[in-house]
ZAMARGU-4260 file (C-alpha; in steps of 0.2 Angstrom, whole numbers, plus 5000, padded with zeros to 4 digits):
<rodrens>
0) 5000/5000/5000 | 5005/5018/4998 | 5012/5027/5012 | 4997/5038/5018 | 5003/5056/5022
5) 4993/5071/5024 | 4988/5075/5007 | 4985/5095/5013 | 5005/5091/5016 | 5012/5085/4999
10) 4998/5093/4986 | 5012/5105/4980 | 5024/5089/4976 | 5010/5078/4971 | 5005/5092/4958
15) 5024/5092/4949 | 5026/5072/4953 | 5026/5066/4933 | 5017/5050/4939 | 5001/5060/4944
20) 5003/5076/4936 | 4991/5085/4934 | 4985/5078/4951 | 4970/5088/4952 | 4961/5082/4937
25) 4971/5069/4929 | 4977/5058/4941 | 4983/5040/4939 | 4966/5026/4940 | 4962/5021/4958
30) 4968/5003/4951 | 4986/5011/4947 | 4990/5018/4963 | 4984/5002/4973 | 4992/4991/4961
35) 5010/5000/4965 | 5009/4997/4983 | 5006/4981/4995 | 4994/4969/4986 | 4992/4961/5001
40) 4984/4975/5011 | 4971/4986/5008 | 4972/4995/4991 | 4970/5015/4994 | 4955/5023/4989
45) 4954/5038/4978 | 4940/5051/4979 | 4931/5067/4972 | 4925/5072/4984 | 4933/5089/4986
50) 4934/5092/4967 | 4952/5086/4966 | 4956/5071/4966 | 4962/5062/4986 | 4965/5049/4996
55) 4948/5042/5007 | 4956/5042/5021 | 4962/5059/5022 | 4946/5065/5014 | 4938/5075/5031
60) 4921/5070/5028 | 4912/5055/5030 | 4911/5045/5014 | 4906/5029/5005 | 4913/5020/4990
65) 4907/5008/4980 | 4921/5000/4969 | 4919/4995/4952 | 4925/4976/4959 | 4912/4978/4976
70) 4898/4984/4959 | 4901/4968/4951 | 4901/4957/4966 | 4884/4964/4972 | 4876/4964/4953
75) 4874/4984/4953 | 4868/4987/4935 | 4856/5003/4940 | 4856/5015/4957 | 4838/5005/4959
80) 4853/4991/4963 | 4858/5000/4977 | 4842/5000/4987 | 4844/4983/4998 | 4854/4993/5009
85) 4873/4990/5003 | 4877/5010/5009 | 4867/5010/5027 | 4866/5027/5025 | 4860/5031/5009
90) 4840/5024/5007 | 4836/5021/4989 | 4817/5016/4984 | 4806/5017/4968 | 4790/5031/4970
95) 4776/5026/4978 | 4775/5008/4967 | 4785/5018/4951 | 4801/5012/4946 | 4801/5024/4934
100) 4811/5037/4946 | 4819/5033/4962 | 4818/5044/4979 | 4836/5045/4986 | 4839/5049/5005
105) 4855/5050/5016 | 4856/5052/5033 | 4837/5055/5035 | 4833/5069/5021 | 4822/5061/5009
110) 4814/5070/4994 | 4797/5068/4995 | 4789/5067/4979 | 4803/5076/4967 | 4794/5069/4951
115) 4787/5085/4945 | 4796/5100/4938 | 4794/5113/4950 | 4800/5100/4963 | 4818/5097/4968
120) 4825/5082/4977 | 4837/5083/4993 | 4852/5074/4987 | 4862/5075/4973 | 4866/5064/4959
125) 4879/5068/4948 | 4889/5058/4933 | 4906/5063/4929 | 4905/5079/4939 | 4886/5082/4930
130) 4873/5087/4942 | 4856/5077/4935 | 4840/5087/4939 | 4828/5077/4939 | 4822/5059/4949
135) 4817/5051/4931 | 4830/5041/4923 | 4841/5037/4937 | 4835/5022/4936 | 4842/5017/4919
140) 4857/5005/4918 | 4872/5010/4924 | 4889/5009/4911 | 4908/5005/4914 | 4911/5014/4932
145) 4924/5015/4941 | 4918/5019/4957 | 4902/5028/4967 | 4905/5040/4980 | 4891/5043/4992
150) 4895/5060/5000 | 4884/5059/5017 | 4878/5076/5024 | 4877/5092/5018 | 4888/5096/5002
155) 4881/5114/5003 | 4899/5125/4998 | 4907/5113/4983 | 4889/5104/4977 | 4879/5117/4980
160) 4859/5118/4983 | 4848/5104/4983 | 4863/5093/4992 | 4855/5095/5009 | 4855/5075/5015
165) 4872/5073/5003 | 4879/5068/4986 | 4879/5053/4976 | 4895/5053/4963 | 4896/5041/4947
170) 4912/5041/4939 | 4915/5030/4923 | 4932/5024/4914 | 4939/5035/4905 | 4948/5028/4888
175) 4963/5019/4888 | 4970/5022/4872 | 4975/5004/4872 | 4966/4991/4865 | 4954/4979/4878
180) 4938/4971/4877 | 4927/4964/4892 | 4910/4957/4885 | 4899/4951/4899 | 4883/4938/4895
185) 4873/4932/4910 | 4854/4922/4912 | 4843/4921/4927 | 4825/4916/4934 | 4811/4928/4929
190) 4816/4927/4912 | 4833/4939/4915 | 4849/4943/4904 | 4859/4955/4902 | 4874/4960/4891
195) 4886/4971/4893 | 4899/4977/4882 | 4915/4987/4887 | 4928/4992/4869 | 4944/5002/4873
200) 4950/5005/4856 | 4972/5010/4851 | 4974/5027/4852 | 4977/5036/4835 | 4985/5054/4835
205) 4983/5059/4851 | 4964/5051/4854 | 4958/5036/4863 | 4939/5030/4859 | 4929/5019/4872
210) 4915/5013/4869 | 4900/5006/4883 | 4885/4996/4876 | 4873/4986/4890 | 4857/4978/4887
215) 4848/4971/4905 | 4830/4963/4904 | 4820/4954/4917 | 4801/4948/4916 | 4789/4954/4929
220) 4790/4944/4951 | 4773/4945/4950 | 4761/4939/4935 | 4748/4949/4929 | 4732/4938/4924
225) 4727/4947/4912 | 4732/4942/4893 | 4743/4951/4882 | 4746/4963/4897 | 4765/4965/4905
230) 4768/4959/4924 | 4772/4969/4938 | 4791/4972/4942 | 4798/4970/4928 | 4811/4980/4918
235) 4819/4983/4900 | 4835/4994/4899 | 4849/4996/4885 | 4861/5011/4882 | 4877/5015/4873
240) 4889/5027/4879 | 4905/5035/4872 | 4919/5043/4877 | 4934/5051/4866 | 4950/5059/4875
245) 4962/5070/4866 | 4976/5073/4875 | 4992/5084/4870 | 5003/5074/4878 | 5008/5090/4891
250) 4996/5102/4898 | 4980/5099/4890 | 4967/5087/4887 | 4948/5087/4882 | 4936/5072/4889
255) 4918/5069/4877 | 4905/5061/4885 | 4890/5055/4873 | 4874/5043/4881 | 4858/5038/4873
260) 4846/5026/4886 | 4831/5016/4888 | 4824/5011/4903 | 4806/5002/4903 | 4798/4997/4919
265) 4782/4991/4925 | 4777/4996/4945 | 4777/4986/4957 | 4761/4977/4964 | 4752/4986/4978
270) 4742/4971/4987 | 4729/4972/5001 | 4736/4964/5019 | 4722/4965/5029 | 4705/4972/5028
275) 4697/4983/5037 | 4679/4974/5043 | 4674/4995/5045 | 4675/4999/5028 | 4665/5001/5012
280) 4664/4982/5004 | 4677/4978/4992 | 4672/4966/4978 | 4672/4947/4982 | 4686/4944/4969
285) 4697/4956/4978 | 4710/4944/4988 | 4717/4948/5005 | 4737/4942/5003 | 4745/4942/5017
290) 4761/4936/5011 | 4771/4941/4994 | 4761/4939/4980 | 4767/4928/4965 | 4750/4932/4956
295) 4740/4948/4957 | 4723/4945/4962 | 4713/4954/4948 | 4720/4953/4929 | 4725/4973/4923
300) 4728/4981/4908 | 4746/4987/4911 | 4762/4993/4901 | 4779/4998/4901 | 4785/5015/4909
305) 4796/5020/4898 | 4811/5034/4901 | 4824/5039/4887 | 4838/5052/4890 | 4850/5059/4881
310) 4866/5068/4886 | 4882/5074/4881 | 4896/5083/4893 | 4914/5090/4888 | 4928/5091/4899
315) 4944/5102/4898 | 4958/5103/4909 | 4972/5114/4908 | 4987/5114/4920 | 4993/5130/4919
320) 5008/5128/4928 | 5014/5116/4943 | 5004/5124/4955 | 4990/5128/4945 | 4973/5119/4934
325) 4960/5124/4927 | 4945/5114/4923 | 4929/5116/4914 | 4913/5105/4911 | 4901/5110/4899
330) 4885/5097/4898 | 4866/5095/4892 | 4854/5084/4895 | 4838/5078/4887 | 4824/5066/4898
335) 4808/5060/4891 | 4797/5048/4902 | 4782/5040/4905 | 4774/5033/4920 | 4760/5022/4917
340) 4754/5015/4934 | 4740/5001/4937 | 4747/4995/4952 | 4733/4995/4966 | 4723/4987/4954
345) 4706/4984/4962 | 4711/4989/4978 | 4706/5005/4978 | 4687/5006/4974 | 4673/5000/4984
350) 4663/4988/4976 | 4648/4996/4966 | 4639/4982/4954 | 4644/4985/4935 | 4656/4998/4942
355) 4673/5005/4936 | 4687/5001/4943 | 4708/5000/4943 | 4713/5020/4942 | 4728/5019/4927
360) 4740/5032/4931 | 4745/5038/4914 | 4757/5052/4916 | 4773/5060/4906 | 4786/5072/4908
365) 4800/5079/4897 | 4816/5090/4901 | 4830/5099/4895 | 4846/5104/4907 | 4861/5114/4902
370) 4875/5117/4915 | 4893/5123/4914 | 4904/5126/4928 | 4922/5131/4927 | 4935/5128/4945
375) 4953/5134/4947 | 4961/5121/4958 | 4980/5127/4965 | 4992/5128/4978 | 5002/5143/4985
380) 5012/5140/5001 | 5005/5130/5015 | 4987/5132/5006 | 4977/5123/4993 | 4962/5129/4987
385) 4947/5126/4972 | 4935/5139/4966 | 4925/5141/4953 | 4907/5145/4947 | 4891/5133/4942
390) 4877/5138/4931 | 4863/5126/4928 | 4847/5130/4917 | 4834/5117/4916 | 4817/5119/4906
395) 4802/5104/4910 | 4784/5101/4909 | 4771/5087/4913 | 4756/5079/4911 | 4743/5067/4918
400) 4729/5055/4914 | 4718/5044/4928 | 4704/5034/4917 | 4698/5018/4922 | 4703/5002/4914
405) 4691/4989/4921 | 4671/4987/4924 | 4664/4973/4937 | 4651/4961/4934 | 4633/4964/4945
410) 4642/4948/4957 | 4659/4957/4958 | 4666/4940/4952 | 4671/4942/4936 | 4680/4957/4929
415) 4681/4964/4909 | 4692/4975/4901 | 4685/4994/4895 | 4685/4998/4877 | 4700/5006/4873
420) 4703/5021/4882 | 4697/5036/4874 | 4704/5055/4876 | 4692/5063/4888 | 4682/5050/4887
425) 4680/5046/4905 | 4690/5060/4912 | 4696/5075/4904 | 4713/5074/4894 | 4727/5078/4901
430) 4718/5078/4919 | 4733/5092/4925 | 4748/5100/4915 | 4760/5111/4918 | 4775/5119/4917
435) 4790/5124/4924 | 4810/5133/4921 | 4824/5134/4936 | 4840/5145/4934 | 4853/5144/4945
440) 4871/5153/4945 | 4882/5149/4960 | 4901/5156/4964 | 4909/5147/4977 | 4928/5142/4985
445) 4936/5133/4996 | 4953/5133/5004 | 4964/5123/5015 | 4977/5129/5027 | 4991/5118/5032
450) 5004/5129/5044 | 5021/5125/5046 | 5019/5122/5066 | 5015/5107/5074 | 5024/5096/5059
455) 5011/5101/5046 | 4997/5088/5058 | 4983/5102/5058 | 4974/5109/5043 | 4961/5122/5043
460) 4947/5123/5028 | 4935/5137/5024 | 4922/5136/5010 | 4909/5149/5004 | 4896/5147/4992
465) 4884/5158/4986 | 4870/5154/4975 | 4856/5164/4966 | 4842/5155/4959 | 4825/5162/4949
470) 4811/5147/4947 | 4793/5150/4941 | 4779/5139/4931 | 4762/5139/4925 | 4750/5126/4930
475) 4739/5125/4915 | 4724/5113/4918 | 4716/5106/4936 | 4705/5092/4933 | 4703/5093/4916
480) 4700/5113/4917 | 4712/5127/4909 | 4720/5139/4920 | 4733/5150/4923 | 4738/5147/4939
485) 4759/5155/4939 | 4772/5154/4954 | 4787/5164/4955 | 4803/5160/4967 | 4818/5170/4967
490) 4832/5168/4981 | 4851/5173/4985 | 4858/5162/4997 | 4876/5159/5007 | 4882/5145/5013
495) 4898/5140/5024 | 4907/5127/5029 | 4922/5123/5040 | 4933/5111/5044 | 4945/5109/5057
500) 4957/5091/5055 | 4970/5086/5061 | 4984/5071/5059 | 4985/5061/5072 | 4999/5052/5066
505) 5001/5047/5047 | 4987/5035/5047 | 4975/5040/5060 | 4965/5057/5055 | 4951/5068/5067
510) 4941/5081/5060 | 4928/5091/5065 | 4914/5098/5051 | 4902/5112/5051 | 4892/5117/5036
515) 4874/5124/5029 | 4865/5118/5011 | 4849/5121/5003 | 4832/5116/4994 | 4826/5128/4983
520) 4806/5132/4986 | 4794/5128/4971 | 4777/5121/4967 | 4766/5107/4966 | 4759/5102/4952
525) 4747/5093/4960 | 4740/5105/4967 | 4723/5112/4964 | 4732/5131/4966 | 4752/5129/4961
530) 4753/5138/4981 | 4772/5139/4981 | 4782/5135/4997 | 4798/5141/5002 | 4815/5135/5002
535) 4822/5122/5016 | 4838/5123/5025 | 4851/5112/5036 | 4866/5114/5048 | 4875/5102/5053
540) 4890/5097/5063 | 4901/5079/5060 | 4916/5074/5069 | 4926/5062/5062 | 4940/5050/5065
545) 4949/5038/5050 | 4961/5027/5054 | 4973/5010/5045 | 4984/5000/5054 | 4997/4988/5049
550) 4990/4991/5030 | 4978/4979/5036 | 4962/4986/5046 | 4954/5003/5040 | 4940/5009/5053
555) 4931/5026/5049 | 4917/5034/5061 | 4906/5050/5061 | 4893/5055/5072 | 4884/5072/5069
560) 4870/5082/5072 | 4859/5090/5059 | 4847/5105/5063 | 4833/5102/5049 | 4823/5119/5046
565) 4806/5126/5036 | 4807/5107/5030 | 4794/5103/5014 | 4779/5092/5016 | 4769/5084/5006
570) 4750/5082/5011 | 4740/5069/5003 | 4722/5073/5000 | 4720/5059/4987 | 4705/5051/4990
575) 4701/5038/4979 | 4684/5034/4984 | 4676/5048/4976 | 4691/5053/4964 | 4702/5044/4953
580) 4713/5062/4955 | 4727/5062/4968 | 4730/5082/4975 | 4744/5086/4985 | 4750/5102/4994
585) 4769/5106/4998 | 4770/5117/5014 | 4786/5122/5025 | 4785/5115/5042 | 4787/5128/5059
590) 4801/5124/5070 | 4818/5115/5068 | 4818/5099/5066 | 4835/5087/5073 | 4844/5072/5062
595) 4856/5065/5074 | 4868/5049/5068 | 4881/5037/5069 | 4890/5031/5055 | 4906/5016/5056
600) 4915/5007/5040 | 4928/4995/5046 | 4938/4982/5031 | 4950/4969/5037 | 4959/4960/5028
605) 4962/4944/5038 | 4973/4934/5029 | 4979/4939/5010 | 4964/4934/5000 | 4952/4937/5013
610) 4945/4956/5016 | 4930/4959/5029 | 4918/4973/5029 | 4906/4980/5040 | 4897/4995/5038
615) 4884/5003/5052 | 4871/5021/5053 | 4860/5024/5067 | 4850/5039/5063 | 4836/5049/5075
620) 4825/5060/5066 | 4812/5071/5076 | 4803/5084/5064 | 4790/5096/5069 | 4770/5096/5068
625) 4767/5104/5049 | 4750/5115/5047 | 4738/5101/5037 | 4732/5114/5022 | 4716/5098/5020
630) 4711/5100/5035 | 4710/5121/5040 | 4728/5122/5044 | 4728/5110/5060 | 4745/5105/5066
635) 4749/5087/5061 | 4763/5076/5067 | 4773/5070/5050 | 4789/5059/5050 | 4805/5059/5039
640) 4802/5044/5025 | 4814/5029/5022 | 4825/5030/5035 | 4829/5015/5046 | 4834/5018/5065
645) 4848/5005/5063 | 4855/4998/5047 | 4869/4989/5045 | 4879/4981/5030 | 4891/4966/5030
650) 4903/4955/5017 | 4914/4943/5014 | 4924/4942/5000 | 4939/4930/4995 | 4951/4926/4983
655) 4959/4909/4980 | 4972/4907/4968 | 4975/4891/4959 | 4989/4888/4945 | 4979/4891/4931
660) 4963/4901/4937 | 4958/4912/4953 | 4942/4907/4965 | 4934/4923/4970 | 4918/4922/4981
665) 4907/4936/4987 | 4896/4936/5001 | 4886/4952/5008 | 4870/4954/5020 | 4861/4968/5023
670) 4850/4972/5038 | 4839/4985/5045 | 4824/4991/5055 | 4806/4996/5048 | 4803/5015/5043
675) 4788/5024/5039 | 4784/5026/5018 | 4773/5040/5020 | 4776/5057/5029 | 4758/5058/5039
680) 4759/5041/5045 | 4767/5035/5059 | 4766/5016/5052 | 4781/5005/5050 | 4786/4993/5038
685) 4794/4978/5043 | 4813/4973/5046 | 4822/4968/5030 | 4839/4955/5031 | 4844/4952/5015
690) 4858/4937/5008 | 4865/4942/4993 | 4882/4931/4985 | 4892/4929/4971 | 4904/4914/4967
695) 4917/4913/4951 | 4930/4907/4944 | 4942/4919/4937 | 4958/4924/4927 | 4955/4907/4916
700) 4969/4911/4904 | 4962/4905/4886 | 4978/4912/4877 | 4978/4925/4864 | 4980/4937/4878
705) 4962/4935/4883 | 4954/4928/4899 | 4938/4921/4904 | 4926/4921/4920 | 4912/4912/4925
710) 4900/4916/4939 | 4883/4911/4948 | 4875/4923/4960 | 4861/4925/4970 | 4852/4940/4977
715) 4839/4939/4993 | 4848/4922/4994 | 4836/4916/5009 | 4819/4922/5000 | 4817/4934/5012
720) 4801/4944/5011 | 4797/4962/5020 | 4788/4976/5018 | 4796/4991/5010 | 4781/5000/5006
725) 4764/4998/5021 | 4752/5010/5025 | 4735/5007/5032 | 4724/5024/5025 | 4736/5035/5016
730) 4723/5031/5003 | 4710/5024/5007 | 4702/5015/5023 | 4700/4997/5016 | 4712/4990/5026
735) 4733/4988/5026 | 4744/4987/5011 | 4760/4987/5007 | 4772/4982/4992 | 4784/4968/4995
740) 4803/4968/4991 | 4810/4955/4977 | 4808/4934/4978 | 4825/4926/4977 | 4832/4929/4957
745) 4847/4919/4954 | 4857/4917/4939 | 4875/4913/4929 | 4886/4925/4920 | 4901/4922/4909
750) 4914/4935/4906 | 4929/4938/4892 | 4942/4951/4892 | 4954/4955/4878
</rodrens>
């Protein structure tokens, strides 16, 4: 392993080092640098995390990464991948039963329903240094990366606003410039495969070309009845990427980035646990399941969500001299989806003879996003710094349809299809639209000081950010009716951070963190008015120690308090007894609410081969009551959403070299308490443990240069079932439901590299 000095300590001789210039930008891969120290110990991690390029461990925040062998070994192919709980602190989960766009949460900050385009999530997701505006299409299959960083906490100074819970970072490969060719083709239950494709091709002139293609299909866990119609759960994705460096040879080099996706889903399947004996009558063919349902009760028409985005990024870099870069990353970004939810079925009507039934969810949404952001990164004496300034532009609008699909016999046994659906023929089309433009321009810098007492050991970083952003929108039709309801939000906000660290020795690190981030206020276009709500705004405190010894044991902790202010809820006046339309009402709660945690990652590696992890997050949330805008401004108590009091994440992973081939296994379980899926109710879902494992065998040399590998895998390997999703009356007052996580899926994958 390499020696781990203080990296505030040697920036100025890692930036004329020849091996790693220019270090800010272009540093040598993460594999490189382990590869030249101990193989036998734990390799070093390389982060972002502070917009050049450092060491984890002497990195003085608290931070998660997901290597692109740890991605692999856990079958990561989309974000969605991510939600069983691999990061403890960072709570991924699809919307309400929607696949289609995924709620990200860390450290107890959640997003609440970001789908719509006055609406802004509370962590950040970025790829290659690209901030991604909206929760549709991160759910699309992920390409060649070579890490994810989850940045846990406020990222308010260097990531600016809507980072309030954190940041989640996906870096890809960049070319080569030599050839190499790793083709992946794999089969599994449900119908699954997947094919992945990753082409480094020879430089020619100063240009190396790469080349990503992946195509990842899997029939639905739970069969849909109904002929012709697609099953529940089930998802089609496929995707090319390239990428094209030109590099000078010297000072200069330009990075292209160009994506096309497809991801199809279906929703997941909402079923009825228990009945309420109080209730209007559901109709007899309506099934009470109390455990995970294989087949849905009633047969629905139902079809593929489908989301497709475009994008396209160019990175340059510039090393102006030894002690100075300069970077720039220009990018846009195209998103078109649909969300086509059947999923609570016949759940969610009472029985009326010959009545209509099964709400369909037909709704879409297209956006366009143009950012650029420019940084100088240097060092002067004793001080290394990075400013720059982000500008990010972002136009959207939506739409959405609730008809109903079926009609009941007079008996309630025996269920028929509708004609086909008809433009305002049951309701009018579209039932709401609107739309919506965000503007944001940022300046921001951030500076560390490393004095020449006390041995270089203490470092002292200051950040500023400041951040103007205009929104407004127009909602355009409530229940089928034009209008012209506008909002307007305009702010100029400041937000600080410090962070006071100090070495220890060469291998054991404290820090201490404050710093503030933002939400920007908007609208909901759900509402019956577009009322706008204002933005919301943390401050926290961390303290930190990170520690190695004997290149073998690497034990990072935080714990950290989180004052959570004007905080945005969502109440839910759906009610679908009386209307297939859903209406929601953002407001900003009174009062400061408290996010208080503990966070632990610990790797050994017992004996060469043999690497053990654990990873832990306790988190408290308390919140305040919010004014109930449905019910005369009473004060209600809400909860925070998706977060587990304890979660905890394990694995074992081994490597067993043989003459002629490598046995690598993988093993990982991931546990944690129940949480509460909607913000009014206090309701818990069950405890989750999950099994998860991946055996192969590797490095099979079949000459020519090339190598083969062959794997089987299992996730939920136990068949473990939980709720993720319960609520008894967020919709209606039939009884309790919930939406189950994933039956066992296993499968076999085979591997060639050139």
């Amino acid at each position: 392993m390499l020696p781990t000095v203080s990296l505030r300590r040697t920036l100025a001789a890692v930036l004329t080092a020849t091996a790693l210039s220019p270090a800010f930008v272009l540093a040598a891969e993460p594999a490189q640098l382990a590869a030249a120290g101990d193989e036998s110990g734990l390799a070093e991690i390389v982060v972002t995390a502070q917009k050049f390029e450092s060491n984890l461990q002497q990195t003085p925040i608290s931070i998660s990464v997901l290597g692109s062998d740890a991605l692999r070994s856990r079958g990561v192919n989309s974000l969605a991948d991510l939600a069983n709980g691999s990061v403890p602190s960072l709570r991924i989960a699809p919307f309400a039963t929607r696949s289609s766009a995924l709620t990200v949460g860390i450290r107890g900050i959640v997003g609440g329903d970001a789908n719509q385009p006055a609406r802004d999530a509370g962590v950040g997701v970025y790829i290659d240094g690209v901030y991604l505006g909206r929760p549709q299409g991160l759910g699309a299959g992920l390409y060649d990366v070579e890490r994810i960083e989850v940045l846990k906490g406020p990222q308010g100074t260097l990531f600016g606003r809507n980072s309030t819970g954190g940041a989640v970072s996906i870096i890809t490969r960049k070319p080569t410039g030599e050839f190499g060719l790793t083709q992946q083709l794999g089969m599994g239950n449900f119908g699954s495969y997947i094919a992945k494709t990753n082409l480094d091709l020879p430089a020619f002139g100063n240009i190396a070309i790469k080349i990503d293609a992946m195509l990842s299909k899997r029939e639905g866990t739970v069969e849909n009845p109904m002929a012709e119609a697609t099953d529940f759960n089930s998802y089609d994705r496929r995707g090319i990427h390239g990428a094209a460096l030109w590099d000078n040879g010297g000072s200069f080099t330009a990075l292209l980035h160009i994506d096309s996706s497809y991801d199809g889903t279906t929703p997941y399947y909402i079923q009825l646990i228990e009945k309420n004996p109080a209730s209007a009558p559901l109709a007899p063919a309506v099934l009470v399941q109390k455990d995970r349902a294989r087949t849905a009760d009633i047969g629905l028409p139902q079809q593929l969500s489908v989301g497709q985005t475009h994008g396209s990024s160019l990175d340059l870099n510039w090393q102006a001299s030894d002690t100075m870069a300069l970077r720039s990353i220009s990018s846009f970004r195209k998103l078109s989806q649909t969300q086509f939810d059947n999923g609570f079925g016949a759940h969610s009507s009472p029985f009326v003879p010959n009545g209509r039934f099964a709400r369909y969810s037909l709704a879409s949404l297209r956006q366009k996003q143009y950012s650029q952001e420019v940084q100088v990164l240097g060092t002067l004496p004793q001080v290394s710094f990075v400013a720059g300034v982000h500008y990010f532009h972002e136009k959207a609008d939506d739409d959405a349809w609730t008809p109903n699909t079926m009609q009941w016999d007079a008996a309630g046994v025996a269920p028929t299809r509708l004609p086909n659906l008809q433009a305002g023929a049951q309701v009018p089309f579209p039932d709401r639209g609107d739309n919506a433009m965000a503007e944001s321009i940022a300046g921001f810098g951030q500076a560390t000081y490393t004095p020449a007492f006390l041995n270089d050991a203490f470092h002292l970083t200051v950040g500023l950010r400041g951040t103007h952003d205009n929104k407004n929108g127009t909602l355009y039709k409530v229940n089928g009716a034009t209008t012209n309801f506008t909002f307007e939000f305009k702010d100029t906000r400041v937000d600080p951070a410090v962070i006071l660290a100090y070495d220890l020795t060469d291998d054991i690190n404290v820090y201490g963190k404050w710093g503030t981030a933002y939400r920007a206020g908007g609208a909901n276009s759900r509402s019956v008015s577009y009322r706008s709500f204002g933005p919301e705004t943390v401050s926290a405190f961390e303290l930190g120690l990170k520690s190695e010894f004997f290149d073998r044991v690497r034990a990072n902790f935080a714990a950290y308090t989180t004052a959570y202010k004007n905080i945005q809820i969502d109440f839910n006046a759906v009610n679908l007894l009386s209307s297939n339309r859903g209406t929601l009402e953002t407001v900003n709660a009174q009062g400061t609410g408290r996010l208080k945690g503990i966070e632990a990652d610990v790797s050994v590696v017992v004996v060469d081969g043999l690497t053990l992890s654990a990873s832990y997050a306790y988190t408290s949330t308390h919140v305040p009551q919010a004014a109930n805008p449905f019910n005369n401004g009473a004060l209600q108590n809400v909860f925070v959403t998706y977060t587990p009091k304890n979660a905890f994440s394990g694995s074992a992973d081994y490597d067993l070299p043989f003459d002629s081939f490598s046995l690598r296994s993988h093993l990982d379980f991931n546990a944690a308490d129940g949480h509460r899926s909607n913000v009014g109710e206090a309701t818990l879902t069950e405890s989750s443990f999950l099994v998860n494992g991946r055996i192969a065998a590797a490095d099979i040399d079949i000459g020519h240069g090339a190598a083969f590998e062959v794997g089987i895998w299992s996730h939920n390997l136990l068949n473990e079932q939980h709720t993720f999703y319960y609520s008894r009356g967020a919709f209606t007052a039939f009884g309790a439901y919930g939406i189950y996580n994933e039956p066992r899926t296993f499968g076999i994958d085979a591997t060639l590299r050139f």
